[in-house]
C-alpha positions in Angstrom: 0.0 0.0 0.0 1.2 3.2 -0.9 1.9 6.0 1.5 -1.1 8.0 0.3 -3.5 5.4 0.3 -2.0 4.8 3.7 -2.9 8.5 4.5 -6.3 7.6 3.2 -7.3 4.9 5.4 -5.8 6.5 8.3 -7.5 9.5 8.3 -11.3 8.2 7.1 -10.9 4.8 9.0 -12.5 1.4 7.6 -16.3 0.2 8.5 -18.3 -2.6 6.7 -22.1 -2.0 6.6 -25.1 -4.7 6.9 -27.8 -4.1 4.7 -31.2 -5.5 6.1 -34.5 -6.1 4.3 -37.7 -5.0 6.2 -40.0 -6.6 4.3 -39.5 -10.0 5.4 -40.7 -9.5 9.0 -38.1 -11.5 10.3 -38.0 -11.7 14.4 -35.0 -9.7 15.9 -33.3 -13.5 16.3 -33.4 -13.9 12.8 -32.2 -10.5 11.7 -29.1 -10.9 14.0 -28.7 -14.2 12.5 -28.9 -13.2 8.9 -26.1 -9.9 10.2 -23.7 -11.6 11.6 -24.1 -14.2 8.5 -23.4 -10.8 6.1 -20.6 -9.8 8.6 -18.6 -12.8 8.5 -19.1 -13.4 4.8 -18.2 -9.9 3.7 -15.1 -9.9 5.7 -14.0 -13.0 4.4 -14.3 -11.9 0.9 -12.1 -8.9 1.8 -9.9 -10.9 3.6 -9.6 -12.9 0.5 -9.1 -9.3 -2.1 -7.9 -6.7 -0.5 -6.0 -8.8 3.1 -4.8 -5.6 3.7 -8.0 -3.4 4.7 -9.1 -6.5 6.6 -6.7 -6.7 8.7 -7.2 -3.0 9.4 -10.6 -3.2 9.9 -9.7 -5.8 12.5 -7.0 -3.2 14.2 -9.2 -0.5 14.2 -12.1 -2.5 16.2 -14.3 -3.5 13.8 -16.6 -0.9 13.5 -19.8 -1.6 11.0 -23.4 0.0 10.9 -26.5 -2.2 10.1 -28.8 -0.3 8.0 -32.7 -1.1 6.4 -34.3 -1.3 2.7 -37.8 -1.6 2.1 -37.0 -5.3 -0.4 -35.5 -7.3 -2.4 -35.4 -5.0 -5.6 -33.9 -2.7 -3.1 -31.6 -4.9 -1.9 -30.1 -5.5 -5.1 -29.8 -2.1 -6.1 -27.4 -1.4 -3.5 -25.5 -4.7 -3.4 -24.7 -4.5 -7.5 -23.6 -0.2 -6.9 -21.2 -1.9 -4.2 -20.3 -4.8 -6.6 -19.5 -2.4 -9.6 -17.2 -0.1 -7.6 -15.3 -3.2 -6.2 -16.1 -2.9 -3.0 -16.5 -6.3 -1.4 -19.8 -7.7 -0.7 -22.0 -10.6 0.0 -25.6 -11.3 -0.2 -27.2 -13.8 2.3 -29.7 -16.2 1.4 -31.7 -18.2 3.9 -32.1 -21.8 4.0 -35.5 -21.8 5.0 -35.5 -23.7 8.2 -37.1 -21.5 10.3 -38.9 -18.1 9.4 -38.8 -17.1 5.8 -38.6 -19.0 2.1 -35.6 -20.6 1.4 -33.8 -19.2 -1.0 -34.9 -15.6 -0.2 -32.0 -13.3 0.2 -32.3 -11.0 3.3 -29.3 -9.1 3.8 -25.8 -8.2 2.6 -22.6 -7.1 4.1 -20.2 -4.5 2.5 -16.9 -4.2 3.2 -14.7 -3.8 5.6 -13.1 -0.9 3.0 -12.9 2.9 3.4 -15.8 4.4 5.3 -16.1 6.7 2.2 -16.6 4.3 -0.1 -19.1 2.5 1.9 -20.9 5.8 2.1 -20.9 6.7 -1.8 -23.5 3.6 -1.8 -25.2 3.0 1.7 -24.6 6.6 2.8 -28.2 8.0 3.2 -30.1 4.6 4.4 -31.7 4.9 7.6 -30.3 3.0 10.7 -32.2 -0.6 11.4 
């Protein structure tokens, strides 16, 4: 990493973000199921492209934000913006054991990268 991306991270800090879908109803259980699902996933995919800003993230304490869309069209609005800037991300499917449809994708995580970055695409959703 050069020094100015150095400078970069160092001043803005790194955050990953859970995007949660409303419409599904799912009991707060479920939701923090489905999070820490998106958490884990999306780090591991940064871990895995950009070691670098994970291991960061993990330095820094981790921090993330969990944040709410209406559904699914939603959802994948803001997962593909995240996807085409190269941000890493991972959308969570159920498998339909419990609550919901199996199959039905209920969340994703973002990052960890750049907070700024995280908030050119999540930046104005409202807090779960």
């Amino acid at each position: 990493m050069g020094i100015l991306e150095k400078m970069r991270v160092k001043s803005s800090g790194l955050k990953q973000a859970i995007v949660v879908r409303t419409d599904l109803e799912m009991g707060k259980g479920k939701i923090a199921a489905q999070a820490a699902h998106a958490s884990l996933s999306a780090y591991l995919e940064a871990e895995r492209t950009n070691p670098q800003d994970a291991e960061k993230w993990l330095e820094e304490g981790m921090k993330k934000v969990v944040l709410k869309v209406a559904g699914e069209k939603e959802l994948f609005l803001y997962f593909q913006q995240a996807k085409d800037m190269g941000i890493p991300v991972e959308i969570i499917r159920d498998a339909g054991l419990t609550q919901i449809e199996g199959g039905s994708a209920t969340c994703f995580g973002i990052g960890p990268a750049p907070s700024e970055d995280i908030d050119k695409v999540v930046g104005k959703l409202k807090l779960l």
